[in-house]
C-alpha positions as CSV (number, residue, x, y, z in Angstrom):
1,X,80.7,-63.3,-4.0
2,X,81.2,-66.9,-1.5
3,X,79.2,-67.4,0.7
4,X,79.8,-68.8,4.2
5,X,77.3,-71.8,4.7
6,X,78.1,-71.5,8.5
7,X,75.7,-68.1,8.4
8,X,72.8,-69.1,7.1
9,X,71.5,-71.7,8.4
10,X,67.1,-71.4,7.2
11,X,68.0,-70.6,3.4
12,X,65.9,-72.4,1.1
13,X,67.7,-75.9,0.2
14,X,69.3,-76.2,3.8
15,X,68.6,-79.3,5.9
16,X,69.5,-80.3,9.6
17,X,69.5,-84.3,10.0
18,X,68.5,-85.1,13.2
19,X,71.1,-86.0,15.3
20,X,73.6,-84.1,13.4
21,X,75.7,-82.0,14.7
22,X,77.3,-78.7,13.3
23,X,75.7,-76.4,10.5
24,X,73.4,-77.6,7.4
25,X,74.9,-78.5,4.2
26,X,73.4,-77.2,1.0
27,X,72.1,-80.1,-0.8
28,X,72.9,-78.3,-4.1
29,X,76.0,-76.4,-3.3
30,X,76.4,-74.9,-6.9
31,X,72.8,-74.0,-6.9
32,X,72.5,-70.1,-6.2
33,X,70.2,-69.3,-2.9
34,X,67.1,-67.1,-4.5
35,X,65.8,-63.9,-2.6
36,X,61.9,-64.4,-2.4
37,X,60.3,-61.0,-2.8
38,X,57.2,-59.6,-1.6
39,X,54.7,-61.9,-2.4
40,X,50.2,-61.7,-2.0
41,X,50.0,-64.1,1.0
42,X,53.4,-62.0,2.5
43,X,51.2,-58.4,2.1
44,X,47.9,-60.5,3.2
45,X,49.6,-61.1,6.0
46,X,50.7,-58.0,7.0
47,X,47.0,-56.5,6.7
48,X,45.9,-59.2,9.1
49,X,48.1,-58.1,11.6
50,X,47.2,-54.3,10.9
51,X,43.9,-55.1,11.0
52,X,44.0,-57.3,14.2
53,X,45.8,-54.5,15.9
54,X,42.7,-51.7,15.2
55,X,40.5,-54.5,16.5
56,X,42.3,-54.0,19.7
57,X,42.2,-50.5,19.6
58,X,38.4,-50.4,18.7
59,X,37.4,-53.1,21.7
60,X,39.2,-51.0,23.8
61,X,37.7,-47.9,22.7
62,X,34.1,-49.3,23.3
63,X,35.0,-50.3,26.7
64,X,36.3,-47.4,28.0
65,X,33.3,-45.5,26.6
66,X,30.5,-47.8,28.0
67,X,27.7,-45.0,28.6
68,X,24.7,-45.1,27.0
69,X,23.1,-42.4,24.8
70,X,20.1,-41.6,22.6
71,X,20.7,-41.4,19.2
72,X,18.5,-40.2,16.8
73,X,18.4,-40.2,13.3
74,X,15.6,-39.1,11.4
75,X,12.8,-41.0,12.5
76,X,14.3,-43.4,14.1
77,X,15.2,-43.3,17.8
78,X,17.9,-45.7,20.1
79,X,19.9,-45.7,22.9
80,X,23.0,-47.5,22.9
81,X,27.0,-47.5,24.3
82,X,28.2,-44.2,23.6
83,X,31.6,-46.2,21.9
84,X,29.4,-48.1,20.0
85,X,27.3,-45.1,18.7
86,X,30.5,-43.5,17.1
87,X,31.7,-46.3,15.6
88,X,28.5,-46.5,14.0
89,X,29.1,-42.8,13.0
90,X,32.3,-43.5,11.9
91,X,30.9,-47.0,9.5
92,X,28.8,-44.3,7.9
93,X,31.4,-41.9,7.2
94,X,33.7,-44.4,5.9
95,X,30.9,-46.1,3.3
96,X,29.8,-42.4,1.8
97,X,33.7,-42.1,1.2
98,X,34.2,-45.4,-0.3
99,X,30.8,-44.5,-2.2
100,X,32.5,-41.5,-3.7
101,X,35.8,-43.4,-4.4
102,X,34.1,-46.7,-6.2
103,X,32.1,-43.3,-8.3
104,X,35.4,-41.8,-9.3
105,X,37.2,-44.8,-10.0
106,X,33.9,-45.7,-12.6
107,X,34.6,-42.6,-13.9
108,X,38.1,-42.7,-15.0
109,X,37.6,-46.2,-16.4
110,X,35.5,-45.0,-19.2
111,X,37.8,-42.3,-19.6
112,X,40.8,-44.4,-20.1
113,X,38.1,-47.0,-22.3
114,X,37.0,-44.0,-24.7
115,X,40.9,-43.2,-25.0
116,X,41.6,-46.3,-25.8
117,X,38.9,-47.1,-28.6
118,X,39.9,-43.8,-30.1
119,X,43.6,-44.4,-30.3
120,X,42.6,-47.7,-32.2
């Protein structure tokens, strides 16, 4: 399959001299272009953005819900933003979840450990 050099200007192993006019020249024109894939720093990236964009979401949540409450748990008593209290809530929830995950996933390791000394 050729390839028309005049399309793709940012592949890897294209230049632009400045000054130059016109599209880049391969400096290896018989050396094929390689696709980079998805990569750690590519998918570290993306949960960065994902992660910036909840941010948002969260700050605006708090502000919008700027009343303050009593909360009490146990023995202990507070009062603090009502946005704030349910993120707390919401930390909680997602700790005894990732309590029961890090459990289960302790689990089937010495599953697949026993099966594997006793294949051996």
């Amino acid at each position: 399959m050729e390839r028309n050099s005049n399309s793709h200007l940012n592949d890897i192993g294209q230049h632009r001299v400045v000054g130059e006019s016109g599209p880049a020249k391969p400096e290896n024109p018989g050396t094929p272009l390689r696709h980079v894939g998805h990569t750690r720093v590519s998918g570290l990236w993306a949960a960065v953005v994902v992660a910036a964009i909840v941010l948002a979401f969260l700050l605006v949540f708090i502000m919008q819900n700027p009343a303050s409450v009593t909360v009490q748990f146990l023995w202990a008593q507070g009062t603090l933003a009502l946005g704030v209290a349910m993120l707390f809530a919401a930390l909680g929830g997602g700790l005894l979840i990732a309590l029961a995950a890090t459990a289960r996933i302790l689990q089937l390791r010495g599953t697949a450990r026993k099966r594997g000394t006793a294949q051996r």
